[in-house]
C-alpha positions, -999 to +999 in steps of 0.1 A: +594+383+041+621+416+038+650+411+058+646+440+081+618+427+099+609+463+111+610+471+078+582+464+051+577+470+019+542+468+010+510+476+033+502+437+038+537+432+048+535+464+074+503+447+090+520+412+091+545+427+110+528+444+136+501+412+146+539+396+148+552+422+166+529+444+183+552+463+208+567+482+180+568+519+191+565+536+160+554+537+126+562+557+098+541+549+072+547+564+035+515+572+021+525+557-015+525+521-012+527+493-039+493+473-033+471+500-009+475+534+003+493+548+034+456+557+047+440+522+044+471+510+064+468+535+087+432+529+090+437+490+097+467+495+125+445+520+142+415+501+141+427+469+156+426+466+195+460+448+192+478+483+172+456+508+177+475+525+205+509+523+183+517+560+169+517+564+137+539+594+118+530+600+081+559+606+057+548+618+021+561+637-008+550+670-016+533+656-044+502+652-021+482+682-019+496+685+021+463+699+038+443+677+023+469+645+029+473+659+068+436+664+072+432+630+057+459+610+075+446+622+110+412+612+103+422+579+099+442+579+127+479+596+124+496+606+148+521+630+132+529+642+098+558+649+078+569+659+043+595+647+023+627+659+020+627+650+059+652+672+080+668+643+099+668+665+136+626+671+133+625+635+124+640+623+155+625+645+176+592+635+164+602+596+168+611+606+202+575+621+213+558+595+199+581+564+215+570+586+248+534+587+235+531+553+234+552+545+261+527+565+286+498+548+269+515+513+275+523+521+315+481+536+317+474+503+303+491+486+324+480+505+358+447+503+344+450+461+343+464+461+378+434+481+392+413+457+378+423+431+389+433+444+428+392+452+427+383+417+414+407+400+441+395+427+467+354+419+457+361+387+464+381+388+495+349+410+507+321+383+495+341+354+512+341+371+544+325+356+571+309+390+587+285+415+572+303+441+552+293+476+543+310+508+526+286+537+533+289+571+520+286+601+544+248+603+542+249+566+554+240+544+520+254+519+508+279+518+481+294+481+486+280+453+506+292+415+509+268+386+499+272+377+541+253+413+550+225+405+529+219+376+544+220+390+576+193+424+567+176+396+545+177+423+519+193+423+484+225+441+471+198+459+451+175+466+476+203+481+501+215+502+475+184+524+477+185+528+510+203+542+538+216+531+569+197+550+591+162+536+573+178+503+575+189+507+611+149+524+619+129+496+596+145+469+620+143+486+650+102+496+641+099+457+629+114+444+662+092+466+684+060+460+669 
């Protein structure tokens, strides 16, 4: 282990790290590493669910041909690139949109988990109710009913959701009178 702990120094190390620590904000990544490349790193964090929405900034010498390193590093999932000699100002600024990258990606996330789970709780709420339910559209079908409606119509979810109210409300009606 390095004594830094957000600081590896080998590609193995770097993706110990981040299953350990996976709220890191950042990455720079140096495309030269001792036992595999910058890329296949890169590749791994943005391939796995647990990293993948972690930004990752690409530092390299100019010894890489740049276009073809840049082209390269995006394709396996950069975020940013940057060549060395780094100008300390560009470097921060860059940290800074990508901690506000991810950031943004963490809060959709999160907004996205709470939605999902205020529509489970609300489904439910709806298919424990006592009474019929419906949500109908403006042309009267039926986008949402409760288990307690279909009893009632004696149709199925599926069946009510190829029809409308109104031929609902008439096939009834026309059953009852004849």
């Amino acid at each position: 282990t390095c004594a830094n702990p957000s600081l590896a120094e080998h590609g193995e190390q770097a993706l110990t790290l981040l299953e350990q620590y996976p709220n890191i904000g950042v990455v720079l990544l140096d495309l030269m590493m001792p036992d595999m490349d910058g890329y296949e790193i890169c590749k791994r964090i943005a391939d796995n669910p647990r990293t993948r929405d972690i930004p990752i900034i690409v530092v390299t010498g100019a010894a890489y041909r740049q276009n073809e390193a840049l082209l390269k590093s995006f394709a396996v999932g950069a975020n940013d690139f940057l060549t060395k000699p780094l100008n300390e100002i560009e470097l921060f600024a860059r940290i800074r949109s990508a901690m506000a990258l991810y950031r943004e990606r963490v809060l959709r996330q999160a907004s996205v988990r709470t939605a999902l789970e205020n529509e489970t709780r609300f489904r439910a709420i709806i298919n424990q109710a006592p009474v019929g339910i419906a949500h109908i559209d403006a042309r009267g079908r039926f986008l949402l009913v409760n288990d307690r409606l279909c009893t009632l119509s004696g149709y199925s979810g599926e069946e009510l959701a190829y029809t409308t109210l109104q031929a609902l409300t008439f096939d009834r009606f026309a059953w009852s009178a004849g």
